[in-house]
Each structure stands twice: as C-alpha cells, then as structure tokens.
Legacy VTK file of the C-alpha trace (Angstrom):
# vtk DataFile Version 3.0
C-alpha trace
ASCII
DATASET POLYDATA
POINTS 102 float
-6.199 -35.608 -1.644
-6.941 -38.836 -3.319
-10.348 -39.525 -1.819
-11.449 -35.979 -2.721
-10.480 -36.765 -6.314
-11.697 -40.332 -6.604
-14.738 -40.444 -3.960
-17.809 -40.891 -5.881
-20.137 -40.375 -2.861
-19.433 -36.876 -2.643
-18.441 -33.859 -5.435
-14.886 -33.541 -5.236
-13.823 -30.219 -3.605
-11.993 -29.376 -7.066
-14.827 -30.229 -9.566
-17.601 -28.081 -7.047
-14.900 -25.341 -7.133
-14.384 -25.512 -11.287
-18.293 -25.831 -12.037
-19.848 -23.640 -8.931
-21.834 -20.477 -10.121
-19.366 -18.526 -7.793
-16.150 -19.883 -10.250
-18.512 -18.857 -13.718
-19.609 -15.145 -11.778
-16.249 -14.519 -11.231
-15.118 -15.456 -14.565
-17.601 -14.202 -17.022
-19.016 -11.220 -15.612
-18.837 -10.318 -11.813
-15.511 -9.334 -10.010
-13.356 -9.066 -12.780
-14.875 -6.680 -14.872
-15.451 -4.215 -11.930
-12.340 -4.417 -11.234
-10.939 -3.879 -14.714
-13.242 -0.977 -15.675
-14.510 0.673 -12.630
-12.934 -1.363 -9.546
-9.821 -0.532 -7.690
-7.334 0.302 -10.319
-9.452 2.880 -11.700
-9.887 4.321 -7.869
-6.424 4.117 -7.270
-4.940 6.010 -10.638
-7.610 8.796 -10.687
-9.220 9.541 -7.245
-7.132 7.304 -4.412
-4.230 6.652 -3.092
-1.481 7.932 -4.993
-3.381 11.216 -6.346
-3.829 11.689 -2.491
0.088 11.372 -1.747
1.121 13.984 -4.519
-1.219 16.761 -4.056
-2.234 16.694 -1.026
-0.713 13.951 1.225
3.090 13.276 2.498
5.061 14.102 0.115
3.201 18.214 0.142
2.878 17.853 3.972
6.648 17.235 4.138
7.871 19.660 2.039
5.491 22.564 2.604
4.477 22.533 6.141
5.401 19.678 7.608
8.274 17.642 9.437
11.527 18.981 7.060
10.173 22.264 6.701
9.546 23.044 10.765
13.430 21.483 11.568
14.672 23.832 8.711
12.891 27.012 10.058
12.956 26.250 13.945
16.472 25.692 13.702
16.331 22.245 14.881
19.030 21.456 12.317
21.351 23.725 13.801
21.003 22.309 17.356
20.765 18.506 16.231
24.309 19.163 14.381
25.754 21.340 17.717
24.294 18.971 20.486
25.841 16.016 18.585
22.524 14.202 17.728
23.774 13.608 14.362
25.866 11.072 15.674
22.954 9.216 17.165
20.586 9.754 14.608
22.962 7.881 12.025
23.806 5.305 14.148
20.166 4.194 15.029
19.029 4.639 11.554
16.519 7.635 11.916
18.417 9.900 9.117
17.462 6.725 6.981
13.801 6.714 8.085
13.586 10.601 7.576
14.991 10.534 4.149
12.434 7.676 2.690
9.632 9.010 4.728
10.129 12.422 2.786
LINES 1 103
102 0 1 2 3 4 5 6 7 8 9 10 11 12 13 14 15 16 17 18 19 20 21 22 23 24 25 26 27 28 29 30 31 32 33 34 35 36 37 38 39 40 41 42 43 44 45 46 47 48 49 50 51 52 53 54 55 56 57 58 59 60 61 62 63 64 65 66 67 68 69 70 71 72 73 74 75 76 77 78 79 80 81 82 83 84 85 86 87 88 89 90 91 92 93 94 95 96 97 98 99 100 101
C-alpha cells in the first residue's frame, strides 16, 4: 500500500483513479445523471419491476388465476386439511413460503 502511495516511478493506483477521465465522466456528467433522470429508478417506478408485480405479475396471478385461487376452487384445501398434509406443510415450512409468496 505504501509503495503505491510513495513510488514516484509509477502513478499511484489512487491518484490515476481520483484524476482519470473515467472518475470526472462519472462525476460530472455520465452515469449519474442517467441514472438520476432517466436511468433505472425512473424504469423501475414507472414502467419495471414493481408496476409489473401489481398489475400484472404475482401478486394478480396469485389472487386471480393462479396458485391460491386453483387450491380454493379444486378443493385442494379440503383434501390437504382431510389427508393430514397440514401437518406436514407446517412443519417443513411450506404454509410460510405460500403465505409470503402470495
């Protein structure tokens, strides 16, 4: 660490990194501001991810045709709680997995 701070044959590894064009791009005008005006954050709240999980992704899926809805109306319920699967399914943890999955 000392011989890349003191070493006056070569640029230390910390002054190239402060006072490379990459360091001032990033800083002044490059990355950041993408990312602050049009970049990822602005993807994410209005077009990505979690626009995508309310309207039309899990959570929907779940609740209108997917996983809870066909063990409600197939009667799965019914023979889960009969066959004694309950048991099993709160002892290995699955009733947790359901209930954060949905």
């Amino acid at each position: 660490m000392q011989k890349l701070a003191t070493d006056p044959g070569e640029r230390p590894f910390c002054s190239q990194f402060a006072r490379s064009d990459d360091h001032a791009r990033i800083g002044c005008c490059e990355d950041n501001a993408r990312i602050a005006t049009a970049g990822y954050a602005a993807q994410i709240a209005s077009m990505g991810y979690s626009v995508r999980i309310g309207s039309v992704g899990f959570n929907s899926h779940i609740g209108s045709s997917g996983e809870r809805a066909r063990v409600a109306v197939t009667g799965n319920s019914s023979r889960i709680s009969s066959a004694g699967d309950s048991s099993r399914i709160a002892n290995t943890g699955m009733r947790v997995r359901v209930c954060t999955l949905g």
